[in-house]
C-alpha positions in Angstrom: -24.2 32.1 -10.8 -22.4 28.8 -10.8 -21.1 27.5 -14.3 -20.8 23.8 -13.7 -19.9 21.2 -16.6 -18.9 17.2 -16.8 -16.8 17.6 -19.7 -13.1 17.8 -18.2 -14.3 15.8 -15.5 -14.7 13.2 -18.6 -11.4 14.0 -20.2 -9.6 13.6 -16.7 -11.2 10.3 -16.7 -9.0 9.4 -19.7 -6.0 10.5 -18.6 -6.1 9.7 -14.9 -3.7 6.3 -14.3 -5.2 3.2 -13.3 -5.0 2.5 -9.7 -6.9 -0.6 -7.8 -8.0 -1.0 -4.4 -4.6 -0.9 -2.6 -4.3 2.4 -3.4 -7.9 3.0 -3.5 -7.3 2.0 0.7 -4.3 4.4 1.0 -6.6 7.2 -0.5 -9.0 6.3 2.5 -6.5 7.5 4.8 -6.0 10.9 2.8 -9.2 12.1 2.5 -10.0 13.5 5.7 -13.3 14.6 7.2 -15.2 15.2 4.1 -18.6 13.3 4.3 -18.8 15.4 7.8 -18.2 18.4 6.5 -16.4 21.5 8.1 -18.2 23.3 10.9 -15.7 26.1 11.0 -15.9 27.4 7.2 -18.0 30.0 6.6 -21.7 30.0 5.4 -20.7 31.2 1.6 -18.4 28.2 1.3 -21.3 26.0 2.0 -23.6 27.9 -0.4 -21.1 27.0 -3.3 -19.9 23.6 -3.1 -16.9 23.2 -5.4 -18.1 19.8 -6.0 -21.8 17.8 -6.3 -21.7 13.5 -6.2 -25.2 12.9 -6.8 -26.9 14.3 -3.1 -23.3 14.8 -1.5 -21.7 18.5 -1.5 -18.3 18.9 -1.3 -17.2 22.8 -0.4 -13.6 24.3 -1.9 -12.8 24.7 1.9 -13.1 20.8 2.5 -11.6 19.8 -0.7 -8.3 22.3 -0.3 -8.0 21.3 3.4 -8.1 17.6 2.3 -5.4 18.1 -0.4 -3.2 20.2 1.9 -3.3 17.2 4.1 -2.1 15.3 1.2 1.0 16.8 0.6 4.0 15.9 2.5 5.4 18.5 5.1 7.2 21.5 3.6 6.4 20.8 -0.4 7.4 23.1 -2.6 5.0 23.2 -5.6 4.8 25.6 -8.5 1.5 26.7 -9.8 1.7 24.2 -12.5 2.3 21.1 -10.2 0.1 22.4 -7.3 -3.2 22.6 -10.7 -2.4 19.6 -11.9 -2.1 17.1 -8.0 -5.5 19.6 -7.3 -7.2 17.7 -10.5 -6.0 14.3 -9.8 -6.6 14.5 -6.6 -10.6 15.6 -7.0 -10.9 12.9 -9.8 -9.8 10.4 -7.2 -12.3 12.1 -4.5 -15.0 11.2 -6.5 -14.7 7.7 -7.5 -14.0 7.5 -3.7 -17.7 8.8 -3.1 -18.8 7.0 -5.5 -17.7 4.1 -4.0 -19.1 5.2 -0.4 -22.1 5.8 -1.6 -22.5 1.8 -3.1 -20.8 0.7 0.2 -23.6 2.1 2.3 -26.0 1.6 -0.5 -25.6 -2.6 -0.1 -24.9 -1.8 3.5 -21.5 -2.9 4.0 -20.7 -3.1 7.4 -17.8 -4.7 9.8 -17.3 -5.9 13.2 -15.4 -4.1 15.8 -13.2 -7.1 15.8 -12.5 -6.8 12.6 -11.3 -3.6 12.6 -9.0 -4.0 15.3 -7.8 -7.2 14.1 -6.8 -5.1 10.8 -5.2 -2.6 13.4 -3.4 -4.8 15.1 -2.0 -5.9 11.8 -0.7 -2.6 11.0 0.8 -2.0 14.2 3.4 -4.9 13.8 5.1 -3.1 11.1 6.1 -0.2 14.0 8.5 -1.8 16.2 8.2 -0.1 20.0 6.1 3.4 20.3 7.1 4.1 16.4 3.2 4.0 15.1 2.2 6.5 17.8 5.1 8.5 16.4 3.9 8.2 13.0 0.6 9.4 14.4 1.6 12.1 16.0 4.3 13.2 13.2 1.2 13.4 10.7 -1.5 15.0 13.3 -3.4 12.0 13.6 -5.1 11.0 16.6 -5.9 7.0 17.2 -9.3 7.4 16.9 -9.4 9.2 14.0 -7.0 6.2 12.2 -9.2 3.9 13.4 -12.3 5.2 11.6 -10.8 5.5 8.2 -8.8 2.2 8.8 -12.6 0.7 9.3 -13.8 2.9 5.9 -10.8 1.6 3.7 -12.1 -2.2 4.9 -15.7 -1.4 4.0 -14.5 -0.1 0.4 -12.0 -3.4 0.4 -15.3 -6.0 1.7 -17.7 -4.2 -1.0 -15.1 -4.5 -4.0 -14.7 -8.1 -2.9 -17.9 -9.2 -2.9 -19.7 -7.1 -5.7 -16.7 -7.7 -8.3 -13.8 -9.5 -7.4 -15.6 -12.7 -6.3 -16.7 -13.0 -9.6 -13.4 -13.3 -11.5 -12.4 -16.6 -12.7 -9.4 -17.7 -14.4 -9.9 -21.0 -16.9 -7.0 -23.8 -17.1 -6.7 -23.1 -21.1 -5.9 -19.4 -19.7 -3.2 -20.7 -17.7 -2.1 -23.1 -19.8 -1.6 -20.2 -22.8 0.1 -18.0 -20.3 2.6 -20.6 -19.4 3.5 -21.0 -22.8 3.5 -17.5 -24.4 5.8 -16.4 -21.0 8.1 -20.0 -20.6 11.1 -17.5 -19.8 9.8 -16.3 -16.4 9.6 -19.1 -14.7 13.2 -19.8 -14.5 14.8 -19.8 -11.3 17.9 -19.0 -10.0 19.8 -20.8 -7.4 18.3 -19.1 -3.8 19.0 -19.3 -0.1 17.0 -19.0 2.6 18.9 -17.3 5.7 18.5 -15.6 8.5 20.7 -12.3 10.2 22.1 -10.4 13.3 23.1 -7.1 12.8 24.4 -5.5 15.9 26.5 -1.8 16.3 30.0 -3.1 17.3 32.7 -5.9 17.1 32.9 -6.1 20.4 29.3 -6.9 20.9 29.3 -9.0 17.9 32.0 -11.3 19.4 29.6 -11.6 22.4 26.8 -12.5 20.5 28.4 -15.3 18.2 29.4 -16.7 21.5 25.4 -17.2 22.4 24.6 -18.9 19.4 28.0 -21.1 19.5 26.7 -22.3 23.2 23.3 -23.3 21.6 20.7 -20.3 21.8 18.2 -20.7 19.4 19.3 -18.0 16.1 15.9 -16.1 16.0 15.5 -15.9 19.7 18.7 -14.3 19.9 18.1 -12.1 16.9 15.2 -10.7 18.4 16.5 -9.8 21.5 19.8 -7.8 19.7 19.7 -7.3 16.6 19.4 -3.4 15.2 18.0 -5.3 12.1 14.2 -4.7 11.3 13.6 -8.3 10.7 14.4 -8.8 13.9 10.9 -8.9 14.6 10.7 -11.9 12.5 14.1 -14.0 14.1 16.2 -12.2 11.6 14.7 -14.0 8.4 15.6 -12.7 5.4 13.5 -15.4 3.4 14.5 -16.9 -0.2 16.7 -14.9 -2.3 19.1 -15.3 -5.4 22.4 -13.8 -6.1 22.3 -9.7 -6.5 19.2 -9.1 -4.3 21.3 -8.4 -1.2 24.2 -6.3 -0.3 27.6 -8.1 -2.0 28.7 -8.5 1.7 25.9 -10.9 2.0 26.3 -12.6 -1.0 30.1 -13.6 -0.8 29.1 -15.0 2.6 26.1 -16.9 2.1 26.2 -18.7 -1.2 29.2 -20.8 0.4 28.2 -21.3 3.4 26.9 -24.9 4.1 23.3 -25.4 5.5 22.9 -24.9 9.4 26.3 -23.2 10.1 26.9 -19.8 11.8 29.2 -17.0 9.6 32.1 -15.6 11.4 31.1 -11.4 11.5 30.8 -10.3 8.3 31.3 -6.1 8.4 29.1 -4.6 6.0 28.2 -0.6 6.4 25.2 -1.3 8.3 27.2 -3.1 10.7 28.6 -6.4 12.0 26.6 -9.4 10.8 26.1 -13.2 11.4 24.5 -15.3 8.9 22.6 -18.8 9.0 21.4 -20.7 6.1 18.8 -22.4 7.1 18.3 -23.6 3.3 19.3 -23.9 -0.4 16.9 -24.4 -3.8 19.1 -25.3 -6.8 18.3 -23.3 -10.0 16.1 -24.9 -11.9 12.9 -24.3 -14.6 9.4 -24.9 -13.0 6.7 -26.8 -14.8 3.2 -25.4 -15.4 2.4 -27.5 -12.2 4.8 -25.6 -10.2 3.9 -22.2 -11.8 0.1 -22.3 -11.6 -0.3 -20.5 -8.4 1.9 -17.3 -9.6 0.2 -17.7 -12.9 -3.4 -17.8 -11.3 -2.4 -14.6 -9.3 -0.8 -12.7 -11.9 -4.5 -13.0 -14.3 -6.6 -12.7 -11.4 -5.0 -9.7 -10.8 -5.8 -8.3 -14.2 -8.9 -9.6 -14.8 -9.7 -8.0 -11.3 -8.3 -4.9 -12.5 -10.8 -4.8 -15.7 -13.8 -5.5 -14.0 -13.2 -3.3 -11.6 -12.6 -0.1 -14.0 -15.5 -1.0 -15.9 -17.8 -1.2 -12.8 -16.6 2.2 -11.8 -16.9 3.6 -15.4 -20.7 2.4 -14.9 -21.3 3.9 -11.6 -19.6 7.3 -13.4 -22.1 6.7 -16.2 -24.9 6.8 -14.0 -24.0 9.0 -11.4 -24.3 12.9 -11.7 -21.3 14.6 -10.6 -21.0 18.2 -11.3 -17.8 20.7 -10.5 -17.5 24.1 -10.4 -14.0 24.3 -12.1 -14.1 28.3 -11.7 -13.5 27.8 -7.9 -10.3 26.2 -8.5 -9.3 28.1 -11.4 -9.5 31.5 -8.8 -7.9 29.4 -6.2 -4.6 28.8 -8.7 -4.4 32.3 -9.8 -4.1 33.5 -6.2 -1.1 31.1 -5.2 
C-alpha cells in the first residue's frame, strides 16, 4: 500500500532556489522521455508510480533514468549529495509538468520554421562538426534535440504570453531606481577592438603582412584566426580596463583608433589588435540609463509574477509522491 503525502513536497517548495525560464529551457533538455513513458520497465514499476501530477504518472524507473541523465559523466556522489540533487531534481520535474500541462491546456503550439530557426541559432555557437560532437558525446541523436528544443520554445511562448506580456514598468519606477542606484551608472573609459590570434610568429608575421596590404581585419580574422570570435571578424566588443588579459590591455588602451598592433605574445598565442573605437569615461543620465534600468525591473517584476503564477498552478494542482520509493532507492546506493 502506497503512503503518499504533499507535505515535504511543500517544504521543498520553500527551500528550492528561484530559477526563471532560462533555466526552466535548460531543464527541457534534461528531462528525457518522461511524458512517453518507458516501454522497457517492467509492469510493477508502472503499477507504482513514484510520482502523480494531476492525471500524469511518473514511475521511479523514468524519474532515476531521467536524473542519471542529469549528471555529468563519471560523478562521484555520496549518498547525501546523490538524496539531496534526487529532491531538487523531482521538485523541478513537477513544476516542469505543471507547466506542460498549461502549455497544451491553452494549446501552445509552433511552426516548424520556428523551431529550426531556433536551431539554427544554436548551431552557430559550434564552430565546424563541434554540435554533432556535443550530440554524440552526450548520446543525443538530432532528432531527439530537436523535439525538446521545440518543448523548451512552447514553455518560453506560453510564459510570454500568459505572464510576462503583462509586466509593466512605470517612469516614477525608473526614475526612483536611477536615484536610489546613481553609482552604477558610471562608466569607465572602454574600447571597442577586434583580434587575430594565430599558433606561431612565423605565421603571425604573415598575417600582419595581409592586413598591412589592405585585407579587410574581420575577413582575415575569420579565415585564420584560432580565436573563437573569429566567427564574428574577431570582435571583441566594448570593454574597460581589467576585463581582458593584461597583454591586451597594455596594447590597446594606447593604441590610436584604426591602427594595427605589432604581435603582441600572450599565452594563448600571437595577437594583432585593431581599435575600431574609444568611449571616454563618463556618468550616464537617466536618459542614457533607461534602457538597462527598464531591463533590470522587468526582469524582476517578471521573476515575481512568474513564481506566483506557478505557486497558483501548485495550489490547484494535485501532485502526490511516494517518498518511500526513493527513500529504498538511497539506502541501496
Amino acid at each position: 500500500m502506497l503512503t503518499w503525502t504533499t507535505l515535504k513536497l511543500t517544504d521543498l517548495y520553500k527551500i528550492m532556489s528561484i530559477y526563471n525560464i532560462r533555466i526552466l529551457s535548460v531543464l527541457l533538455l534534461l528531462v528525457f522521455g518522461l511524458v512517453a513513458g518507458c516501454d522497457s520497465e517492467p509492469v510493477a514499476e508502472k503499477s507504482l508510480p513514484l510520482i502523480r501530477i494531476n492525471d500524469q504518472d511518473i514511475s521511479k524507473v523514468e524519474f532515476l533514468a531521467a536524473f542519471e541523465k542529469n549528471l555529468q559523466k563519471d560523478q562521484s556522489l555520496s549518498g547525501i549529495e546523490r538524496e539531496e540533487l534526487q529532491r531538487s531534481f523531482l521538485v523541478q520535474l513537477i513544476d516542469r509538468e505543471l507547466i506542460h500541462g498549461e502549455a497544451r491546456r491553452l494549446d501552445i503550439t509552433l511552426t516548424e520554421a520556428d523551431v529550426e530557426t531556433a536551431l539554427q541559432s544554436y548551431r552557430q555557437d559550434y564552430p565546424d562538426n563541434s554540435f554533432e560532437t556535443m550530440l554524440q558525446e552526450r548520446g543525443l541523436t538530432m532528432q531527439f534535440w530537436r523535439e525538446e528544443l521545440k518543448e523548451s520554445l512552447i514553455m518560453e511562448k506560453l510564459l510570454e504570453q500568459a505572464i510576462y506580456s503583462k509586466v509593466l514598468v512605470a517612469d516614477d519606477e525608473v526614475a526612483a531606481y536611477f536615484k536610489a542606484n546613481r553609482d552604477q551608472f558610471d562608466r569607465p573609459a572602454q574600447v571597442r577592438a577586434r583580434q587575430i590570434v594565430v599558433s606561431d610568429e612565423a605565421e603571425g608575421q604573415e598575417v600582419l603582412g595581409l592586413l598591412r596590404q589592405g585585407q579587410p581585419f574581420a575577413d582575415v580574422a575569420a579565415q585564420y584566426s584560432l580565436s573563437p570570435d573569429a566567427l564574428q571578424g574577431g570582435d571583441l566588443g566594448f570593454f574597460g580596463r581589467g576585463e581582458m588579459p593584461l597583454e591586451f590591455d597594455e596594447i590597446v588602451f594606447d593604441l590610436p583608433v584604426n591602427r594595427l598592433s605589432d604581435l603582441v605574445k600572450s599565452e594563448y598565442g600571437y595577437h594583432i589588435f585593431l581599435v575600431e573605437k574609444k568611449r571616454k569615461a563618463t556618468r550616464l543620465g537617466k536618459k542614457a540609463a533607461t534602457a538597462e534600468i527598464l531591463t533590470i525591473l522587468e526582469g524582476r517584476k517578471k521573476e515575481e509574477v512568474y513564481l506566483g503564477w506557478l505557486q497558483d498552478m501548485r495550489a490547484r494542482a494535485v501532485i502526490a509522491v511516494d517518498w518511500a520509493q526513493l527513500e529504498d532507492n538511497d539506502r541501496n546506493k
